[in-house]
Structures are given as structure tokens and as C-alpha cells.
N, C-alpha and C positions, 0 to 999 in steps of 0.2 A: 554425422548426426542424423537421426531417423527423421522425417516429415512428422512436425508437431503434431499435425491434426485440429478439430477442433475441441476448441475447452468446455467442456461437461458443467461450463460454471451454473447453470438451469435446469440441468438436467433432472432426471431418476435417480435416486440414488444407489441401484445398481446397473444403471448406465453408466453411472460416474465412475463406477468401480471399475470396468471396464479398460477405459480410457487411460484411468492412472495406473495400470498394471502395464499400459506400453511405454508411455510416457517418465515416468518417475521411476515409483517403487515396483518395479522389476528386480531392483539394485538392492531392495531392501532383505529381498530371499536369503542375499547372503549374511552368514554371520556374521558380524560386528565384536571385533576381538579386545577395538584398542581401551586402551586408560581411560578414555574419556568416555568413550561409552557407556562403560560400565559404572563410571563416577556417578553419569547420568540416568545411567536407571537407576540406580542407589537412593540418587536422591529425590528421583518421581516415587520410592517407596516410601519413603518418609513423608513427604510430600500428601499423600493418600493413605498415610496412615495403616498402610499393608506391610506385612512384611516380606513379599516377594512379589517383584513381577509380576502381573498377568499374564497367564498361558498365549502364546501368540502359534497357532494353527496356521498351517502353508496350505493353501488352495490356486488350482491354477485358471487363470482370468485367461477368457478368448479375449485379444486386443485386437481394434479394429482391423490392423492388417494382415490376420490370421495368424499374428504371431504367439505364440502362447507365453504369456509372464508368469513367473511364480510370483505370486505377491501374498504378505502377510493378513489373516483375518483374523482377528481380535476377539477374543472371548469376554468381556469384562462387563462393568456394570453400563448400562444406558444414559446417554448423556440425556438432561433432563428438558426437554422440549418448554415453550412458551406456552401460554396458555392457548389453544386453540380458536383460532380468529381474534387473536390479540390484535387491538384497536385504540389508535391515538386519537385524541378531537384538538383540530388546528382551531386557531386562534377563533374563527370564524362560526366555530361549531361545527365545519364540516367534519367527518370521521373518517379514516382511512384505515383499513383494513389489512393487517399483515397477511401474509399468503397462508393456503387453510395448512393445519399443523396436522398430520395423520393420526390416527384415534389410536389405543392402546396397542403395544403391540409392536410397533413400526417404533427404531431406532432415528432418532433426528438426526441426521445428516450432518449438518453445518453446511458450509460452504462447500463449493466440489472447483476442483479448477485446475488447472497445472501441477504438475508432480499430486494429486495430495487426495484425489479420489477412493481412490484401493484404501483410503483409512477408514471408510465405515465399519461401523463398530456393531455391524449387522449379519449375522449370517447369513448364504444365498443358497438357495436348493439347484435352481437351473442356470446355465449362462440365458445372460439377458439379451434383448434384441439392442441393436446398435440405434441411436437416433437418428432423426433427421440432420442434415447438415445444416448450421445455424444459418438466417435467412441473409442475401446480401446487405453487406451494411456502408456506407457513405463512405468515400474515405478512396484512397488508393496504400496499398500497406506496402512498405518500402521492399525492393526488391531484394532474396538473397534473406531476410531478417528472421530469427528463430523466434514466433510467437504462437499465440493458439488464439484463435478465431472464438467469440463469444457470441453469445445472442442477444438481441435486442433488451435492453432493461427493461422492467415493468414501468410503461408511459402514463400510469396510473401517479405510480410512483417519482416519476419525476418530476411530472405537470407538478404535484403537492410540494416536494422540495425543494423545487426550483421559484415557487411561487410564496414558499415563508421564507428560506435563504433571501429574497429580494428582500420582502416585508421588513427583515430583522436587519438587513445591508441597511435601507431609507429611515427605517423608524428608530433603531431600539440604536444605534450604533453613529447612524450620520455617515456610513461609509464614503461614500463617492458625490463630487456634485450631479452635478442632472446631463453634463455633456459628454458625463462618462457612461454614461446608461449602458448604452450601444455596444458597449466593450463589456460591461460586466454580462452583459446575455449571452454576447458570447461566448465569452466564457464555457458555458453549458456546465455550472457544477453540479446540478442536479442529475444530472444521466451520469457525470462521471463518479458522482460517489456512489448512485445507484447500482452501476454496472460493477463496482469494486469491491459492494458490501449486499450479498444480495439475501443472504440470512440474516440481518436488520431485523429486530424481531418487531419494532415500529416505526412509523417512521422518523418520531424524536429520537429513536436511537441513531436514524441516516444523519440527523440534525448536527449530532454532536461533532460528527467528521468532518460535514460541508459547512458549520461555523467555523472551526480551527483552519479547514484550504482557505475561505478565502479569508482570512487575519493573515494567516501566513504569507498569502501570496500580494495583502494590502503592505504588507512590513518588506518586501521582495520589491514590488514598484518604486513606494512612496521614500522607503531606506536608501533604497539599494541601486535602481536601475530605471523604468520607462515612464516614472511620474515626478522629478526631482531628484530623483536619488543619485549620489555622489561617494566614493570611496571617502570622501575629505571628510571627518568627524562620523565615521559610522559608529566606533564603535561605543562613543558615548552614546547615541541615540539606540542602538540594539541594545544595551546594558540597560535603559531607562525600559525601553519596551518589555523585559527579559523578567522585570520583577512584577508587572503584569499578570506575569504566569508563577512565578517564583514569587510570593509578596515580600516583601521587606518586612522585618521587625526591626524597629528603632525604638529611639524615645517618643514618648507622649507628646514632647513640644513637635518634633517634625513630622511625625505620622501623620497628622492632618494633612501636612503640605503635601507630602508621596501619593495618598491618597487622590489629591485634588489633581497632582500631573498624569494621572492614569484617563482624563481625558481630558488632554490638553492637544489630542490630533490623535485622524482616526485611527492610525496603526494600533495606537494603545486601547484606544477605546474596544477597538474589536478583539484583540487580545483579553484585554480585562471580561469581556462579556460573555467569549467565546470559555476562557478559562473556569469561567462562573459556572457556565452551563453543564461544562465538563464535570468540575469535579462532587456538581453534584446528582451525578448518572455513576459515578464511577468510582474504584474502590480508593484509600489513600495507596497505595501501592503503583494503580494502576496511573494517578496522575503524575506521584513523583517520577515514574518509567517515561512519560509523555517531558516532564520537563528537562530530565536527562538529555532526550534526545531534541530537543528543541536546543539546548544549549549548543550540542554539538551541530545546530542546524547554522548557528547565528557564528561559530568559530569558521565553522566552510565560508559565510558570507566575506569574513574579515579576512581569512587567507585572501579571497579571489579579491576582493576591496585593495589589500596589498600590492598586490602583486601589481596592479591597474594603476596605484600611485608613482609605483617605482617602473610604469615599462615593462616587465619581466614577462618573458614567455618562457613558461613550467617546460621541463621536460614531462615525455607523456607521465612517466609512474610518477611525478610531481601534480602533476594536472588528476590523475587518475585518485590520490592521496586527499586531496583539498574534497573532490566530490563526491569522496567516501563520508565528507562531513554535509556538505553541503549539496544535498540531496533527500528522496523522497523517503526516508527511513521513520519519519515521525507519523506517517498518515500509515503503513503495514502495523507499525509496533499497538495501534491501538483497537485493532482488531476484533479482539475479542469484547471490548468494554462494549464498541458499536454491533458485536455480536448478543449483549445480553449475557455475557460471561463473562471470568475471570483466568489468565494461566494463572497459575501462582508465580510470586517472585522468586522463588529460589529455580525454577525450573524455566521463567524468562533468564536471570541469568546467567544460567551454563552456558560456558563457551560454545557449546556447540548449535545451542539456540543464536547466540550472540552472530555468530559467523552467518547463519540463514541467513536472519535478519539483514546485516551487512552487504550479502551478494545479492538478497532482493531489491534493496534501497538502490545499490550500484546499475545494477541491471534496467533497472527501472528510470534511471537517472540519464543512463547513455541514451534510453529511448526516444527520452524530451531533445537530449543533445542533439539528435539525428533527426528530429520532425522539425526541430526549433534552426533547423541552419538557416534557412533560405529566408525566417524572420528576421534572426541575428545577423547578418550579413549586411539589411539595410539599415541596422540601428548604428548610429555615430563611432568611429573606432574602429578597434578594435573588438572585437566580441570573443570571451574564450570563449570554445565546446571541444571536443576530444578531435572531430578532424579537421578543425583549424591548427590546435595543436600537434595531431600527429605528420598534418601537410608540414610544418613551420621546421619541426625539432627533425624532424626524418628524411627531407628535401627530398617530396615525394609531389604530383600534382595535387587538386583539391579533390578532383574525380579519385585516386588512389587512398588520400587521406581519407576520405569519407567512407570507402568500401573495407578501407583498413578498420575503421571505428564500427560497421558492422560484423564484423570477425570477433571483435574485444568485446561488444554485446552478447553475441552468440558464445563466446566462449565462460561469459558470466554467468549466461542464464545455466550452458551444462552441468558448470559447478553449483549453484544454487540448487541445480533438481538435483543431482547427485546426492548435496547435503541434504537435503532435507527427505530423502530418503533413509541415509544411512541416520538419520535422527530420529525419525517413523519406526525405522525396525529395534535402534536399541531401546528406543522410553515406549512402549503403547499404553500409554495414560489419556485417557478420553480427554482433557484439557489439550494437551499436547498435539494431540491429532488433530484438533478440531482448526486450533490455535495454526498448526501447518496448513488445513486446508487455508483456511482465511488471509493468509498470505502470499500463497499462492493463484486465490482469485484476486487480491488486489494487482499482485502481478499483472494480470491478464487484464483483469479491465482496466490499468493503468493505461498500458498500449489501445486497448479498444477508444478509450477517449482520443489518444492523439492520434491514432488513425481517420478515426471520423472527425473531428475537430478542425474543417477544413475553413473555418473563419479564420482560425491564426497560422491555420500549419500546410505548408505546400512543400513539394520535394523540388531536391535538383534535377537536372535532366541528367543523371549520368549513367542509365540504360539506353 
């Protein structure tokens, strides 16, 4: 596997381009033969209303390590940028100012980040200069572990997110009592939605992501695990929270009551408000996508709830199966609504989209696995993560478990950039493209939080 490098997720946008022609879509130069491919261009034509594919032009990108990529450059229409110095005003009346949008002329970018740069929808005259290397950031990054390096968030932008997420936590929601403060700061979900979503076109578009983390991660404690939570009757209490998001239609006589339990405890409470907020930023498409995956968030909880009643330790492709559910696939899939855009639905659900999606959620899940042992470890039990289980089922040490579960990472992430490469070159539909980059920076700054995130997260000593 080549040396990542670091992620262009800040960058110029043909810096960015640069970067992702060593990294990713290098893969993407080549032809794309199979059934699905071509199903999938098919139906990004329809989709846009053309009757054939966008011409896609091969131009050759210098990659930082003087390696030359062929990677594809896009001829199509201009994806349509925000309004320039697009500006939100917090509760407060203060304003916060989206990053300046370039004048006529200049292609928006979207997001730039792993695999997904080489997708601007811009042509280049010259190769570009290389950037600086992004600054040191807090954190020790686990040894051995395939990621890309990001740059510091805009602390503009976090200071404001981090300071209405509380606001909306104490006021609007009742999140947490007053002992838990300490812990929610920690937290830090302002830098980590910042650092995941950095084409935000305001900051209530950052809003909508870091209301839905922490509901999700209030229904993850208070449900499930480090505030009460018990496998014993989960799955009535996730079914109650579940319609929340999903509302119920009944009769007239019970509707009041359903209503009235949506804040009967705060799980629900943040969900109902979080979901409010959502779906009115977002298209109907875009949130029945989000509850899709939230369903399949709450079946991962119930397998792992399972398994915790009965004793059972998964073999790994069992363990590996559960976290394909119960894992971070609901916070990439919403990418674009937090981007200020839409994919269309028939082109989120092609298989081949589908599979992305899947190997980023995965990847991104074994990440928490690997930062999160040395916290898991001291909590009561048991604790599954992949090398607990792969030490337990493989009768290996915990030191070889753990470096084994780095390998299953790495071998996720190649497949993810692979795919979403060979998914760049068969559809180049400015949705599509933009929609990969932004999955790809949530990638990345998914890792940048748990690296720096050293309130919760410490490694083992097994260098």
C-alpha cells in the first residue's frame, strides 16, 4: 500500500487534484467494463436528464511522490456554488460567515479528501504546486494505520458550533444533568463535525450533523451502554426512540399519547428535535435515506445487546457482520444535505454507491474500535471491538489481536478507495462526484477526531 500522504481536505482545488490522482482515482483511468457500471451510468443519465454521459478527458496529475496518475477530468456543467459569503446569524445575533466562495469562473469544489480530489469538475492549464504539510495536530496516530493527515478546522467555526450544540444540549432539548457537562466538552463535536464537513455552506448546515451525533450518541450511552444502559429491554426502548425519527401514524385517540412520549427522556427528546431540524433543511428523499440507516444503526445495537445477554463471542466475520450495522454509516450518508445539496435517490441507491457507502461506515467504525480499546477495557465486562474478538476466536495475544484488527482496517479503507474510484470513472455526474468527495473527507476527519480526541482515547503500548 502506498504512503497516504496527507488529505487535501483544505486545500486548493487543484492541489486537491493532485493528491487524489495518487491516492484513489489513479484506478479510475481504467475502463470500467462491468454490468454494474454501466447500469450506473445509465441511470445518472436519466437521472440528469441527458441522454449520454459526460465526455470524461484523461489528463496526467503529478502526485506528490513524483508519481505520475492518469486520472479522469470532467467536462460537464458547473456544480452551483453558494451564495458568496453565505452567512448564518446564531441565536444571539452574532453572524458567522461561510468561507468566501470564488467569483465567476471558478468550479466549486465541494469537499477534497481521500480518494475523491482528481473529481473537480474544473479544467487545469499547469500542474499545481504541492501544499504545505498540514500543521501538527494533538493526538498520537496509531502505528502501522492507513489514514491521511488533515488540517486544523476552521476554530472560527468550531468556537460557534460547539457553543450552539451546548446551547441546544441545556435549552432546547434538557440533554444531560449539570455533572455531565465535563464529559459532553469533551466530547469536542464541534471540531469533529467541522473537520468532516468542511464545505458546510453555513454553519446551520454544520448544525444539522452535530444535532443528530450527539442524539445518537445520547441513545448509545443512556440505551445502550456508559449512562444506564442495559441489553435487557433495548429493543422496546430503541423501537420507542426509532419513531422519533420515523413518526408514527395511528388513530386520533392515541396520537396525542405517542406524541406526549417523545419527551418522556432525553434520548427521545434529542432525536424528535434533532429530526425536526433535519428534515426541515433537507429533501423528503434525503431524510427517508437518513432513517433507513438509522434503522439499520439501532439493529447493529440489538445484535451486540444480544449477544451480551446470551455470553456469546461472534466469530470475527460475525463481529465484523453486526458492525456493518452498528456503526458510523448514518453521519457519511448525509453528506450532501450538510453540503447544501442533494444526490438523487436513484443514484444513492445503486449498488455500487451502496457498497461505498458500506466500506466507509466499516472503516471508519474499526477506527473508533482501535482508539476506543484502552477505554473499553476499563468499562465493566466484557467489552466487544474487533481485537478483543479477533484475540478471543483466533487464540492469538491481545498485542497480535490488535495489530491483526489494524490490517482489517487497512485492508477496508483499499477497498473503499478502490470503489469509489472505479465509481468516479463509470458515473461522472457533478452530484456523484461531489457526493464521493464528501465521503471521503468524512472519512478523514472521522480519524482526525479520534486521533486528537485524547480526553477519551489513549493507545496500548504495543510498539
Amino acid at each position: 500500500m502506498p504512503e497516504p500522504g496527507p488529505s487535501p481536505l483544505q486545500s486548493s482545488l487543484p492541489t486537491a487534484a493532485a493528491h487524489f490522482g495518487l491516492h484513489v482515482l489513479g484506478r479510475a483511468a481504467v475502463p470500467t467494463e462491468t454490468a454494474g457500471a454501466a447500469a450506473l451510468t445509465a441511470a445518472a443519465a436519466a437521472a440528469t436528464g441527458a441522454g449520454t454521459a459526460p465526455v470524461v478527458a484523461t489528463a496526467s496529475v503529478v502526485a506528490p511522490t513524483s508519481v505520475v496518475a492518469s486520472t479522469p477530468v470532467i467536462a460537464t456543467a458547473p456544480v452551483v456554488a453558494p451564495a458568496v459569503g453565505a452567512a448564518s446569524a446564531s441565536p444571539d445575533g452574532a453572524v458567522v460567515t461561510a468561507p468566501p466562495v470564488p467569483g465567476p469562473g471558478f468550479v466549486l469544489p465541494g469537499p477534497s479528501g481521500l480518494g475523491t480530489a482528481a473529481l473537480s469538475l474544473a479544467r487545469r492549464e499547469a500542474a499545481p504546486e504541492l501544499p504545505e504539510p498540514p500543521a501538527p495536530v494533538e493526538g498520537r496516530p496509531i502505528p502501522g494505520l492507513y489514514f491521511h493527515p488533515v488540517p486544523e478546522p476552521d476554530p472560527v467555526r468550531v468556537d460557534e458550533v460547539s457553543r450552539r450544540i451546548k446551547a441546544w444540549a441545556l435549552d432546547e432539548v434538557q440533554l444531560y444533568p449539570e455533572d455531565w457537562e465535563g464529559e459532553f466538552d469533551g466530547f469536542s463535536v464541534g471540531r469533529y463535525m467541522v473537520a468532516c464537513h468542511p464545505d458546510a455552506p453555513t454553519v446551520e448546515h454544520l448544525m444539522l450533523a452535530t444535532r443528530l451525533m450527539v442524539a445518537e450518541n445520547a441513545v448509545d450511552d443512556c440505551y445502550c451502554e456508559d449512562h444506564g444502559g442495559s441489553p435487557i429491554g433495548l429493543g422496546g426502548r430503541l423501537l420507542l426512540a426509532h419513531t422519533a425519527l420515523d413518526p408514527l401514524h395511528t388513530t386520533t385517540e392515541y396520537q396525542p399519547l405517542w406524541a406526549e412520549s417523545l419527551y418522556a427522556d432525553a434520548p427521545r427528546r434529542a432525536y424528535r428535535s434533532a429530526m425536526e431540524y433535519f428534515v426541515n433543511q433537507s429533501t423528503p428523499s434525503q431524510a427517508d435515506r437518513f432513517r433507513h440507516d438509522m434503522a439499520r444503526l439501532h439493529m447493529g445495537y440489538l445484535a451486540e445487546a444480544a449477544w451480551a445477554e446470551t455470553d456469546h463471542m461472534p466469530e470475527v466475520w460475525e463481529y465484523l457482520a453486526m458492525r456493518q450495522f452498528n456503526n458510523f454509516r448514518p453521519c457519511p450518508t448525509i453528506t450532501d444535505t450538510v453540503g447544501g445539496y442533494e444526490l438523487p435517490a436513484d443514484l444513492h441507491a445503486q449498488p455500487a454507491m451502496q457498497r461505498v457507502l458500506a466500506l466507509a461506515g466499516n472503516a471508519t467504525t474499526i477506527v473508533n474500535d482501535l482508539y476506543s480499546y484502552m477505554k473499553e477495557l476499563d468499562s465493566p465486562g466484557t467489552h466487544l471491538n474487533l481485537p478483543v474478538v479477533i484475540a478471543e476466536r483466533e487464540g492469538v495475544s491481545d498485542r497480535e489481536g490488535y495489530l491483526k484488527a489494524v490490517e482489517v482496517h487497512n485492508d477496508l479503507m483499499r477497498d473503499f478507495e478502490a470503489e469509489a474510484a472505479a465509481l468516479a470513472a463509470a458515473c461522472p455526474v457533478p452530484t456523484v462526484q461531489r457526493f464521493l468527495r464528501g465521503v471521503a473527507v468524512w472519512v478523514d476527519g472521522n480519524h482526525y477526531w479520534h486521533q486528537t480526541n485524547t480526553y477519551r482515547y489513549s493507545l496500548p503500548d504495543f510498539w
